[in-house]
C-alpha positions as CSV (number, residue, x, y, z in Angstrom):
1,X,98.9,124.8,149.7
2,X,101.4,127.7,149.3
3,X,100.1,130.6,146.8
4,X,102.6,129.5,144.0
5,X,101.3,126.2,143.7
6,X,97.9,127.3,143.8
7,X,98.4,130.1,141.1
8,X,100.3,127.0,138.8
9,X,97.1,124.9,139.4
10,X,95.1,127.7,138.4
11,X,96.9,128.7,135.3
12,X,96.9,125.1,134.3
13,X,93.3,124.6,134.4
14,X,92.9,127.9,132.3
15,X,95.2,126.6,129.9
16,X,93.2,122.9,129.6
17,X,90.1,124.5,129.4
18,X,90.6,126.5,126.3
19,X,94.0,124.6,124.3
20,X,93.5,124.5,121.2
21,X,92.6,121.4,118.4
22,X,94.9,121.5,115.9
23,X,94.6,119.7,112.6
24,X,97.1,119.3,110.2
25,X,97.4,118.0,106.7
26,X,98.8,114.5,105.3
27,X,102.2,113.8,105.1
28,X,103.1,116.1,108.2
29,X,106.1,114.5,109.9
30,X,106.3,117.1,112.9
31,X,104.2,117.7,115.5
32,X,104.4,119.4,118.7
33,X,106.9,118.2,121.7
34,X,108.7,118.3,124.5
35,X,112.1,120.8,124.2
36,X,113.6,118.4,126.9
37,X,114.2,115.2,124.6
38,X,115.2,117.3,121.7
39,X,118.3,118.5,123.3
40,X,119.0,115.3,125.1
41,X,119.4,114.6,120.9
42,X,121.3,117.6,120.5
43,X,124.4,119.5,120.6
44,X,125.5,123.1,121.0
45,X,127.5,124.8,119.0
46,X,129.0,128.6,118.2
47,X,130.2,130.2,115.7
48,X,132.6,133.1,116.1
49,X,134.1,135.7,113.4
50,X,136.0,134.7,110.9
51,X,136.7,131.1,112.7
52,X,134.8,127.5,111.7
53,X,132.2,126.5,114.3
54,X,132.9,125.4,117.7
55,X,130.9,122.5,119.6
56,X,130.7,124.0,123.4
57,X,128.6,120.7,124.5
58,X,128.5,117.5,122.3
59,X,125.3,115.0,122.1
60,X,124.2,113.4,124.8
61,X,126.0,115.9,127.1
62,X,123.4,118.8,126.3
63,X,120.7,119.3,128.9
64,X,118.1,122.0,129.7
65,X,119.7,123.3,133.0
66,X,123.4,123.5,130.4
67,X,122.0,125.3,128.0
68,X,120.7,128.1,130.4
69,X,124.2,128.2,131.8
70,X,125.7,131.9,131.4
71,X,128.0,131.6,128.6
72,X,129.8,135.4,127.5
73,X,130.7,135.6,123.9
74,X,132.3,138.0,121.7
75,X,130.2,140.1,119.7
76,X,128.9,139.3,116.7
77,X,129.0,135.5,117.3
78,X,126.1,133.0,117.2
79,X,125.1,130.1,119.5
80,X,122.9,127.7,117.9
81,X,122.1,124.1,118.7
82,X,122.8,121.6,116.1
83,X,120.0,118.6,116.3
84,X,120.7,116.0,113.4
85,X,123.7,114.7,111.5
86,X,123.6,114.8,107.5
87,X,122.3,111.2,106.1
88,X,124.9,109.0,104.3
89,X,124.0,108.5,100.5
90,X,122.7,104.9,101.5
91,X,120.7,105.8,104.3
92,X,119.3,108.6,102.1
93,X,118.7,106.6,99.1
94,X,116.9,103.7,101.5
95,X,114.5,106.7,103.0
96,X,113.8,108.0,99.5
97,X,113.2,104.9,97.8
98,X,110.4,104.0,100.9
99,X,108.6,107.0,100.3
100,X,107.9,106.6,96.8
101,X,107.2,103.1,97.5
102,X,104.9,104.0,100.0
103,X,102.9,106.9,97.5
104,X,102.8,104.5,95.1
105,X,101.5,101.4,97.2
106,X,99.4,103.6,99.4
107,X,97.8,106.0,97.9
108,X,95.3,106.9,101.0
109,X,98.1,106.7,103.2
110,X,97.4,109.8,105.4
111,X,101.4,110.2,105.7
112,X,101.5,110.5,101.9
113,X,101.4,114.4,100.6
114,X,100.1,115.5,96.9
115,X,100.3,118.9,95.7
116,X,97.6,119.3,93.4
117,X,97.5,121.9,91.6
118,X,101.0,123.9,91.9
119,X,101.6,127.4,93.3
120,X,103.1,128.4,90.1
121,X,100.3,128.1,88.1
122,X,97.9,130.7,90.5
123,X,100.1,133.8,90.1
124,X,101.4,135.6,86.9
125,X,104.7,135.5,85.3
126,X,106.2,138.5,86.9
127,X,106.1,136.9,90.2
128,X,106.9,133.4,88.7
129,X,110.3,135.3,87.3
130,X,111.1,136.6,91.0
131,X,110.4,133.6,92.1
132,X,112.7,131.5,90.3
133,X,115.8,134.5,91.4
134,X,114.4,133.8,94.6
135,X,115.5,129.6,94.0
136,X,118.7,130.3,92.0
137,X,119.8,132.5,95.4
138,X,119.5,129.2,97.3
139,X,122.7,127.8,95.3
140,X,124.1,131.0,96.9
141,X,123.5,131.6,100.2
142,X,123.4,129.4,103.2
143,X,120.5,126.8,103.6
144,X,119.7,123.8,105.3
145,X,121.6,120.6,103.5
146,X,118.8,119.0,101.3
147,X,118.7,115.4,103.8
148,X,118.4,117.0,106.8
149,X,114.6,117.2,106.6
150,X,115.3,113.4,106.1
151,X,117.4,112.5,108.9
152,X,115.0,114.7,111.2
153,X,112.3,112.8,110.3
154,X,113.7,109.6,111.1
155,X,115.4,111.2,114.4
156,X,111.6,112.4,115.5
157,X,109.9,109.0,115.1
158,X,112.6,107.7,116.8
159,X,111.9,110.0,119.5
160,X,107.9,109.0,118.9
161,X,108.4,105.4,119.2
162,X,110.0,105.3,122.4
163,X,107.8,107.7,124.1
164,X,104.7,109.6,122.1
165,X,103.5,112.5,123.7
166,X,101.9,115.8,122.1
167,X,102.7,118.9,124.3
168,X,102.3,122.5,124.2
169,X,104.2,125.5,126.5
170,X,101.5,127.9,128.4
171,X,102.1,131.4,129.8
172,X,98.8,133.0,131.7
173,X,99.8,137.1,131.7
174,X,97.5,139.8,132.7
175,X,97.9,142.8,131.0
176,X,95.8,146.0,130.1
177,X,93.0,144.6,131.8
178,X,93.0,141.6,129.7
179,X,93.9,137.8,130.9
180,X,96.4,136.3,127.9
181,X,96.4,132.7,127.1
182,X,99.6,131.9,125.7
183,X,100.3,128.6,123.7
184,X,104.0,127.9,122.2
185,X,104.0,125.2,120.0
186,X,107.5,123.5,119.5
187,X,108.3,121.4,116.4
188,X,112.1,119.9,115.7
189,X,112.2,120.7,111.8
190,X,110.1,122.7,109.6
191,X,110.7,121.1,106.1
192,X,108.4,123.4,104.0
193,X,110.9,123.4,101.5
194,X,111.6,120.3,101.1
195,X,108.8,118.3,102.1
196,X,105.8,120.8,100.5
197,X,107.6,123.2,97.7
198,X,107.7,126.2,100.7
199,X,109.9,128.9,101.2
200,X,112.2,127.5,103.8
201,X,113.7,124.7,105.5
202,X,115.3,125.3,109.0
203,X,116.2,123.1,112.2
204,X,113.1,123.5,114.9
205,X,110.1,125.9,114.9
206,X,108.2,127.7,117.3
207,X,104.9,128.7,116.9
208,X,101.9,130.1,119.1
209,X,98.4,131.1,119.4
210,X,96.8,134.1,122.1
211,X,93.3,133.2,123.5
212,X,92.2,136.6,125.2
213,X,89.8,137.0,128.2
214,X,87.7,139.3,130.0
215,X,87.6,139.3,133.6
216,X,90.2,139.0,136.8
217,X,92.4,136.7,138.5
218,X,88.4,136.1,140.8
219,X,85.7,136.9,138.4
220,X,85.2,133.7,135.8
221,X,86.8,134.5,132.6
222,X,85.4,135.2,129.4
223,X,87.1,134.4,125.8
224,X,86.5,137.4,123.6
225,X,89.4,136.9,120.9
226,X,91.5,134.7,118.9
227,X,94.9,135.5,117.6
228,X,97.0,133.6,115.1
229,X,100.4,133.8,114.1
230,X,100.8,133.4,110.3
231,X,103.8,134.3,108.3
232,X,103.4,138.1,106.9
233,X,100.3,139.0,109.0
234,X,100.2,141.3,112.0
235,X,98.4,143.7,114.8
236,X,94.1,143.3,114.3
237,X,94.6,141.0,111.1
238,X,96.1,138.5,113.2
239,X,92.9,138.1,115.5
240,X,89.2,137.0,115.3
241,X,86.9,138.1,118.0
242,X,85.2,134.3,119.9
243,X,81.8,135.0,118.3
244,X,83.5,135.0,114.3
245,X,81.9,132.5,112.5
246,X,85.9,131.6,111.2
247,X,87.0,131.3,114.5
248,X,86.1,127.4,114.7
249,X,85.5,125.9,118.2
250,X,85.1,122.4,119.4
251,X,82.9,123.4,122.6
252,X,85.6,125.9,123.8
253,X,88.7,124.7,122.2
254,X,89.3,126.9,118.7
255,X,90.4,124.8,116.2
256,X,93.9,125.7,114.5
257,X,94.8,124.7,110.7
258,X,98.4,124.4,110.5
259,X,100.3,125.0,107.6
260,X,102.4,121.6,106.1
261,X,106.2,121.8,107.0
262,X,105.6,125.3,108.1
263,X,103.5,124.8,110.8
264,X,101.7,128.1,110.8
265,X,98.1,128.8,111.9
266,X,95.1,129.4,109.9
267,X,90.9,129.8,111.1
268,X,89.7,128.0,107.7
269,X,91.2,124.8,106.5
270,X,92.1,125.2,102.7
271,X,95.4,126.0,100.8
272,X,96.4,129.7,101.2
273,X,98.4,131.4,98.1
274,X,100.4,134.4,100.1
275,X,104.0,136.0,99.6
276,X,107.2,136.2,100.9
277,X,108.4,139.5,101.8
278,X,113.0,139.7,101.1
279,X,114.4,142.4,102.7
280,X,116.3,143.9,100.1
281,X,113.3,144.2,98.0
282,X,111.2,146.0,100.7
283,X,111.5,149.3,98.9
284,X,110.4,147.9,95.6
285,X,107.4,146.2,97.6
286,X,106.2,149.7,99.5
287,X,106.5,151.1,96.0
288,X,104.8,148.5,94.0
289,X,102.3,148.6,97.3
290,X,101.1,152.5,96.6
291,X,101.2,151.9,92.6
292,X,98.5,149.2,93.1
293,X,96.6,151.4,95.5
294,X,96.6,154.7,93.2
295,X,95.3,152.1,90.3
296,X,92.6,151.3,92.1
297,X,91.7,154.8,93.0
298,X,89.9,153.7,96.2
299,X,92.5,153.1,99.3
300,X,89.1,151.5,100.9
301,X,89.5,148.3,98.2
302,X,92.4,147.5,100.0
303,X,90.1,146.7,102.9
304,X,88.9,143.1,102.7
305,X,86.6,141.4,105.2
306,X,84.3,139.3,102.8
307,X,85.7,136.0,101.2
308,X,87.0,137.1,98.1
309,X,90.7,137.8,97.6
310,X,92.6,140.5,98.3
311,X,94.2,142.5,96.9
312,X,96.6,141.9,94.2
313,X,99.7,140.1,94.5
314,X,102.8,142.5,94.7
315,X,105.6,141.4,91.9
316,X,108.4,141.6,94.0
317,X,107.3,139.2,96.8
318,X,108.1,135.7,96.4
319,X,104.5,133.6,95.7
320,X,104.1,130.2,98.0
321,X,101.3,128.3,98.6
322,X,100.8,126.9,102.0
323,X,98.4,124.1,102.5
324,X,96.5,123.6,105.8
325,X,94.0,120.9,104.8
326,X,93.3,119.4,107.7
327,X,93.0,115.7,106.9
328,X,96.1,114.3,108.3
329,X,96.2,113.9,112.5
330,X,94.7,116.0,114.8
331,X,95.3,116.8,118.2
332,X,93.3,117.6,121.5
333,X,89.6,117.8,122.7
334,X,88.4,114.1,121.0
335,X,90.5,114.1,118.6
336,X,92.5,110.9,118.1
337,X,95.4,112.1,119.9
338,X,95.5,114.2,123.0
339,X,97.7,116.9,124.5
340,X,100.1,115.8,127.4
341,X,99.4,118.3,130.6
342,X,100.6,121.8,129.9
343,X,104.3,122.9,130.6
344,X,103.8,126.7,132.0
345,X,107.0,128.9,131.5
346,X,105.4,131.8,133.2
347,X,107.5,133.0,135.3
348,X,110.5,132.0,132.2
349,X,112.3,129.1,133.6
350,X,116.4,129.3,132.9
351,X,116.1,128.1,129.3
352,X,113.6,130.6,128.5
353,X,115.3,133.2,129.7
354,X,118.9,132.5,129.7
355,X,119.5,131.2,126.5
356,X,119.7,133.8,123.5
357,X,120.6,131.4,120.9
358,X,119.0,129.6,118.4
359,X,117.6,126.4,118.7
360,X,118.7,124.8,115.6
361,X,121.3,125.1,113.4
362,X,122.7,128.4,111.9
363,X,123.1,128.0,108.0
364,X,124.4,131.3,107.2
365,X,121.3,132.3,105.2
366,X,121.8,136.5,105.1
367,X,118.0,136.8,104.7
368,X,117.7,134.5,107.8
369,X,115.2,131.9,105.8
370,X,117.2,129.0,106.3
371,X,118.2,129.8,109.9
372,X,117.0,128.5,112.7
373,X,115.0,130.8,115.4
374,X,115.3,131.6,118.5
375,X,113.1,130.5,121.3
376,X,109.6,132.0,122.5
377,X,110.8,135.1,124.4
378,X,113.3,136.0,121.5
379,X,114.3,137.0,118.2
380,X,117.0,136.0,116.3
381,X,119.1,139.1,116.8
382,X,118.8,138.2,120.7
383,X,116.1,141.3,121.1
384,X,112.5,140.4,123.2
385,X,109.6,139.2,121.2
386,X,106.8,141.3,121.1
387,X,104.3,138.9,121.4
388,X,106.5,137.9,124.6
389,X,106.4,141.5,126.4
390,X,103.2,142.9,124.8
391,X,100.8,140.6,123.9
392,X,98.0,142.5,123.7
393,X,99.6,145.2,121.4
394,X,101.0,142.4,119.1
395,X,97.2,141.6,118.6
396,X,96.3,145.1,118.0
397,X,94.0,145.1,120.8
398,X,95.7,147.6,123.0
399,X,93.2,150.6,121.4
400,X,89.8,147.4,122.7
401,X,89.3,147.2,126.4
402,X,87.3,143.8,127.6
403,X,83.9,144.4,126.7
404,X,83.1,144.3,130.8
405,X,85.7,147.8,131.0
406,X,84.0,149.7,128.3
407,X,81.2,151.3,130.0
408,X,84.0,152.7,132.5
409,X,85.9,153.6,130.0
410,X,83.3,155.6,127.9
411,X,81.8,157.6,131.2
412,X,85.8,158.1,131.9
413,X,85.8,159.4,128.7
414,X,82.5,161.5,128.7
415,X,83.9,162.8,132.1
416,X,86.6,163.9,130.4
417,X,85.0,165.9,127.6
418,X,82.6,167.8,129.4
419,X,85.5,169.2,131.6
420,X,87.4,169.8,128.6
421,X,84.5,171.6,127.0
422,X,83.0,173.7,129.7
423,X,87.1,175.1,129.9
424,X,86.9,176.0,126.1
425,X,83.4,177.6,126.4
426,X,85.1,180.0,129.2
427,X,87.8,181.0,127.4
428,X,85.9,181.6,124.3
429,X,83.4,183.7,126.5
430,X,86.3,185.4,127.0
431,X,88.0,185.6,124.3
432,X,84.5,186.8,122.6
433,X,83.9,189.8,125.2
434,X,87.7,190.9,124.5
435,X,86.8,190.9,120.6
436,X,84.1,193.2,121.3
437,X,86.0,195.7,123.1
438,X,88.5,195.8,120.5
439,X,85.9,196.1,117.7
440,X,84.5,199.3,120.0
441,X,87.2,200.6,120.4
442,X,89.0,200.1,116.7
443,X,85.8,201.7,115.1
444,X,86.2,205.3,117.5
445,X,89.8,205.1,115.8
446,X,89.3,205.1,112.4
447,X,88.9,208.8,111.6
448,X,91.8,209.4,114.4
449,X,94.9,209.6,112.0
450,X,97.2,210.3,115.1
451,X,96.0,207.1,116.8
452,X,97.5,205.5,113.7
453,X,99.6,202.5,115.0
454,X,97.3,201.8,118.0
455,X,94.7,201.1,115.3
456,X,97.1,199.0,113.6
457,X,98.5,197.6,116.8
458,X,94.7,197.1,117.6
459,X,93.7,195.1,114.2
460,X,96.7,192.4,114.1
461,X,94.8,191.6,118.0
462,X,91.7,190.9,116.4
463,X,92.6,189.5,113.6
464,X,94.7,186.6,116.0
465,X,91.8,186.5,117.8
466,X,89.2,186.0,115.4
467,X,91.5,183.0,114.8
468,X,91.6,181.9,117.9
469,X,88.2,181.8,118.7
470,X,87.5,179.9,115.2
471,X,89.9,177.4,116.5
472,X,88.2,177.1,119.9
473,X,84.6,176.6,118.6
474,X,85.9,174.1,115.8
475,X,87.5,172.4,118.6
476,X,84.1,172.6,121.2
477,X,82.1,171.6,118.1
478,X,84.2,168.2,117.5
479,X,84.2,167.3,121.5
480,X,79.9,168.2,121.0
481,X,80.0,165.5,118.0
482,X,82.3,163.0,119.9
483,X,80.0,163.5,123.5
484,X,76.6,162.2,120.8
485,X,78.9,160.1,119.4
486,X,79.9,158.1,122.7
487,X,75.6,158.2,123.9
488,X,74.9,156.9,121.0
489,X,77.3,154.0,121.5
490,X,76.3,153.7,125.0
491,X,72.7,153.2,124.4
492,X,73.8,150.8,121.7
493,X,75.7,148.8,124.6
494,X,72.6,149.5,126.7
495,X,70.8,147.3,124.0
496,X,73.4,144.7,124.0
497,X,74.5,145.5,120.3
498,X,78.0,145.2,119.5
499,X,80.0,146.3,116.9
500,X,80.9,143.9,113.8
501,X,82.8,140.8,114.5
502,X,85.3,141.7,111.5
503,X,85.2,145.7,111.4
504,X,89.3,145.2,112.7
505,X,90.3,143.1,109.5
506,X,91.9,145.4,107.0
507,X,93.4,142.2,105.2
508,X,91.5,139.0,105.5
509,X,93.5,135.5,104.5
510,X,91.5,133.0,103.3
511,X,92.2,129.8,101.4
512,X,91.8,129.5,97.8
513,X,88.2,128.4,96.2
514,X,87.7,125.7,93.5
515,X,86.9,128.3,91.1
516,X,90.1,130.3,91.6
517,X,91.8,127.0,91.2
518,X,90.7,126.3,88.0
519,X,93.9,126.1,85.9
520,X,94.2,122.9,83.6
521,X,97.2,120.5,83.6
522,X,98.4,122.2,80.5
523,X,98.1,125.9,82.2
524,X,100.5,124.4,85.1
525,X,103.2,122.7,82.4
526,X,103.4,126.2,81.0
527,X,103.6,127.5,84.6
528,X,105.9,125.7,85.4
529,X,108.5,126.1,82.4
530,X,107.3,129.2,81.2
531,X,110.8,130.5,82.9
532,X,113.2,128.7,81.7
533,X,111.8,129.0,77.7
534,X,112.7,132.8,78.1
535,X,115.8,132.4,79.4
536,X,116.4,129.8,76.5
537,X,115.0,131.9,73.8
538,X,117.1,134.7,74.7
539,X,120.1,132.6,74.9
540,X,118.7,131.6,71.4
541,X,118.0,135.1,70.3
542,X,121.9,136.1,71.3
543,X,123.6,133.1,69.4
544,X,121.5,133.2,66.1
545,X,119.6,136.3,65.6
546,X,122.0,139.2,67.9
547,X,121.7,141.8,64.8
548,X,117.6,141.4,65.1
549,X,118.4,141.3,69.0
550,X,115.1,144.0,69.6
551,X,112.7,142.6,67.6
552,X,113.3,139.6,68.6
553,X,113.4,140.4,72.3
554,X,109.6,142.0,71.4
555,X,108.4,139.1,69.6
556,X,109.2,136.6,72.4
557,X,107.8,138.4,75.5
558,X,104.5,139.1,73.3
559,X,104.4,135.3,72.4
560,X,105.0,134.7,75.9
561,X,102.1,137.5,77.4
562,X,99.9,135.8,74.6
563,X,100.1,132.4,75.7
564,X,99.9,133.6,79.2
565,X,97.1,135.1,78.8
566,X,95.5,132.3,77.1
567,X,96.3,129.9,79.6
568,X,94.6,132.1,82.2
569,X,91.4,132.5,80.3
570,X,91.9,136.4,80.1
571,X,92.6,137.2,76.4
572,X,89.8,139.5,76.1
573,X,91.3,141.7,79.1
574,X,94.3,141.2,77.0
575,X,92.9,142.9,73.9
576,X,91.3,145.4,75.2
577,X,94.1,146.7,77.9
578,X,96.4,146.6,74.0
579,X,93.7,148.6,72.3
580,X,93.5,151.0,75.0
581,X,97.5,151.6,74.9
582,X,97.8,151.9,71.3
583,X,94.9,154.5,71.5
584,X,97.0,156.5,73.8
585,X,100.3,156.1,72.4
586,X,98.1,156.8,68.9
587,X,96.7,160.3,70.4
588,X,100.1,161.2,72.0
589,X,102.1,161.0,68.2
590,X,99.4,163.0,67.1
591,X,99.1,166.2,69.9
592,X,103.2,165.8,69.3
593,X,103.1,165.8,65.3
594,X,100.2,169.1,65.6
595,X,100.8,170.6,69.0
596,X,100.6,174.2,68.1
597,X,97.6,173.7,65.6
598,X,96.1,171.8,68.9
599,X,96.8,175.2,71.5
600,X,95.6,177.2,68.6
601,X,92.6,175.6,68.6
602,X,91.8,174.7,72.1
603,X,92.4,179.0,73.0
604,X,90.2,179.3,69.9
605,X,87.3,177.4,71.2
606,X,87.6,178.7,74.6
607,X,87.2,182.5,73.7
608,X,84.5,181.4,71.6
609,X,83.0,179.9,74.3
610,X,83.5,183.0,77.1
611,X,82.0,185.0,74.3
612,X,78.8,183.0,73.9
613,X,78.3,183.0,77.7
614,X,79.0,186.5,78.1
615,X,76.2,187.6,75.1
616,X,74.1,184.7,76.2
617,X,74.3,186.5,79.9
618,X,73.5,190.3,78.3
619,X,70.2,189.1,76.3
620,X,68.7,187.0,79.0
């Protein structure tokens, strides 16, 4: 056996031994497959400036080894592979009308999704109002046509029905020390829009998981974390370490929640309210970001490794609810459908690495919802993945060695330190022995008034180094600390202690609890058209009432903040956040009506008071 097939053999065994089980939630119509059959589907297309789309290779015609072909293009244009055609009305219609037979008829039918309670309801009107800019920009921009989730759908069980299979793509990459398990997950359509009141809908999806080991290409590896991508989060938020309770296992096979239509991965199955980050609103975000921390006066809130939600939700995000239940299919280690053998593209095969473009249809969306992605070793833009080139920095774990390096690493480190401060303690010997000459020999100078600039000339040298040496032992005094610091950690890892599973997690995602879900049908009614009833009592306010155009604008967002608030059981917060404003605004009218009687006053009442002290200080 030549050492390439060995090392494939090898790989592929690491792979089986830890995929993942994946569960995903009912009325999920896309799970992972093969990239082969959907392009045999597909065709491929490009769009240049200014010019309507050309199709470089029509269905049927498209094949992996075509697509990795070199193909030069003008700048600026975009290859993308176009999978479905749009449904007729009929054919629509006849898909629609089985669906809603089927929810009706079937109402345990694990293909059959239900909301509960909406996403609307959980967050507060501000976000509710960017939300619905955040629809109204769909009529604008470019998005997926609303049937393509549709004809995808049908297209995939096609697909299913003539040959069903459930496959992953595996990479095995040693880096930093560290052996990188690499699962890509390919789905044809991600209708989280459309099927499950998401964010986006776009033509196929790529998703992965890292599973990171200790040990060598010899030695028998060791899992030690978990890493998850999932929409907004990134670097140590993204990973669990093996032993984290979250980090769910079926014997060595962590189990992944995906999202419904989006397909992304969570530890804990459950529904997860996050947000949407648009570009052109990032600098509102940051701002709104540091308001939320300077009201919360400790930066260390923002910190959240227990349960309980985070922080709170940023205005100018766009709120989404993602459900990863888990109680539609599930795939791998016995679970009622299995994963075919693993396809490794470590080295990158040709389609990996050749093709830049995207692998689904480009709708023109400028904030790149709607658009399809690239494949696993790029980004749309045509740039390298991180997670591709760096895995273990997209993690965050390029600061953690395996836990097998660390010892090395801290006497490396000790080593280093004790070199570094028997250097400082010589030059501060030194430096100390040249201080006292110059203290000698500035104190014979002093009644020398000819010798005048050499004592000058003399005190600028001590005085820079009296600095210096402050400096030096400052700096010997933090190695000192750092030296106990690293024993103490040793011995800790002498007694097989390690440090907290979560420590890393400065923002935890977990899914919502019953309690926080607690909104009535009535609270999500108003949710729901809470919206539109401004926008019609403006209108309202403009036609009937424009001369009381003020008052009335006042009157209607209080009504509004009232009801809210009632609906969200926090009336009493209400109350007391509108006494404690009018209290303010009450005490700034009056320092502005009596402001000089006020500094007349307060000087008044401070002499008095540097009087009494100063008496109080004489007769004691």
């Amino acid at each position: 056996m030549n050492p390439e097939t060995e090392r494939s053999q090898r790989h592929r065994a690491l792979l089986r031994r830890f995929e993942p089980v994946i569960h995903y939630t009912n009325g999920e119509h896309f799970f992972p497959t093969d990239v082969d059959t959907y392009v045999q589907e597909a065709s491929l297309w490009v769009l240049r400036l200014d010019e309507q789309p050309d199709c470089l290779i029509p269905e049927e015609k498209l094949t992996l080894e075509k697509l990795a072909e070199p193909r030069p293009e003008i700048l600026g244009a975009v290859t993308y592979i176009k999978f479905i055609k749009p449904l007729d009305v009929a054919a629509l219609a006849s898909y629609r009308l089985k669906q809603i037979g089927r929810s009706l008829l079937h109402k345990k039918d694990q293909n059959i999704f239900r909301a509960g309670l909406g996403r609307l309801a959980r967050v507060g009107y501000s976000s509710r109002f960017v939300d619905a800019l955040f629809s109204l920009s769909l009529l604008a921009r470019g998005r997926v046509p609303g049937d393509a989730g549709a004809a995808a759908a049908l297209v995939y069980k096609k697909m299913q029905v003539e040959h069903e299979h459930y496959c992953y793509y595996g990479r095995v990459i040693h880096q930093s020390s560290w052996v990188v398990l690499q699962y890509w997950f390919f789905y044809v359509f991600n209708n989280w829009r459309s099927g499950f009141f998401g964010v986006n809908d776009h033509e196929s999806d790529w998703e992965m998981i890292n599973i990171y080991l200790s040990g060598s290409e010899t030695s028998e590896p060791k899992p030690e974390w978990i890493a998850y991508a999932s929409h907004d989060f990134s670097g140590d938020d993204l990973r669990r370490r093996w032993d984290d309770p979250e980090a769910q296992k079926v014997g060595e096979h962590p189990v992944i929640y995906a999202g419904a239509g989006s397909h992304a991965s969570y530890f804990s199955k459950g529904e997860y309210l996050a947000e949407m980050e648009l570009p052109f609103l990032v600098p509102l975000v940051r701002l709104m970001d540091k308001v939320q921390i300077i009201l919360k006066r400790k930066p260390d809130q923002e910190r959240n490794t227990s349960g309980k939600k985070g922080s709170s939700f940023n205005v100018f995000r766009i709120p989404f609810v993602d459900y990863a239940r888990g109680d539609g299919l599930s795939i791998g280690e016995g679970q009622e459908k299995s994963w075919d053998e693993p396809n490794l593209i470590e080295p990158a095969p040709p389609w990996v690495k050749n093709y830049h473009g995207l692998w689904g249809f480009f709708a023109r969306d400028p904030i790149s919802g709607e658009n399809a992605p690239a494949g696993p070793r790029y980004n749309r833009d045509g740039s390298v993945r991180r997670v591709w080139y760096d895995p273990v920095g997209w993690a965050g774990l390029d600061k953690v060695p395996p836990p097998d390096r660390v010892p090395e690493v801290i006497n490396q480190r000790q080593v280093e330190l004790e070199t570094e401060r028997k250097t400082i303690s010589r030059e501060i010997e030194q430096k100390q022995e040249r201080l006292f000459d110059l203290g000698v020999e500035i104190n014979s100078m002093r009644d020398q008034p000819h010798l005048k600039a050499n004592y000058q000339k003399c005190q600028t040298e001590i005085t820079t180094l009296s600095t210096e040496l402050s400096t030096l032992r400052a700096h010997l005094a933090e190695d000192e600390a750092i030296m106990e610091a690293l024993e103490q950690y040793t011995e800790r890892i002498r007694r097989g202690e390690r440090e907290p599973a979560r420590a890393h997690i400065q923002r935890a995602h977990h899914p919502e609890t019953a309690t926080e879900n607690r909104f009535g049908r009535m609270a999500e009614v108003w949710a729901a058209a809470s919206i539109s009833l401004m926008i019609i009592g403006f209108v309202a306010l403009v036609i009937f009432w424009r001369r009381y155009l003020i008052f009335g604008l006042v009157a209607l967002v209080s009504l509004i903040v009232f009801i809210e608030a009632g609906f969200r059981r926090q009336l009493s917060s209400l109350i007391t956040s509108l006494t404690t404003g009018l209290a303010i605004v009450a005490a700034l009218v009056l320092l502005f009506e009596f402001f000089w009687e006020i500094v007349v006053m307060a000087v008044l009442v401070a002499g008095g008071y540097m009087l009494w002290e100063n008496l109080r200080e004489l007769w004691a």
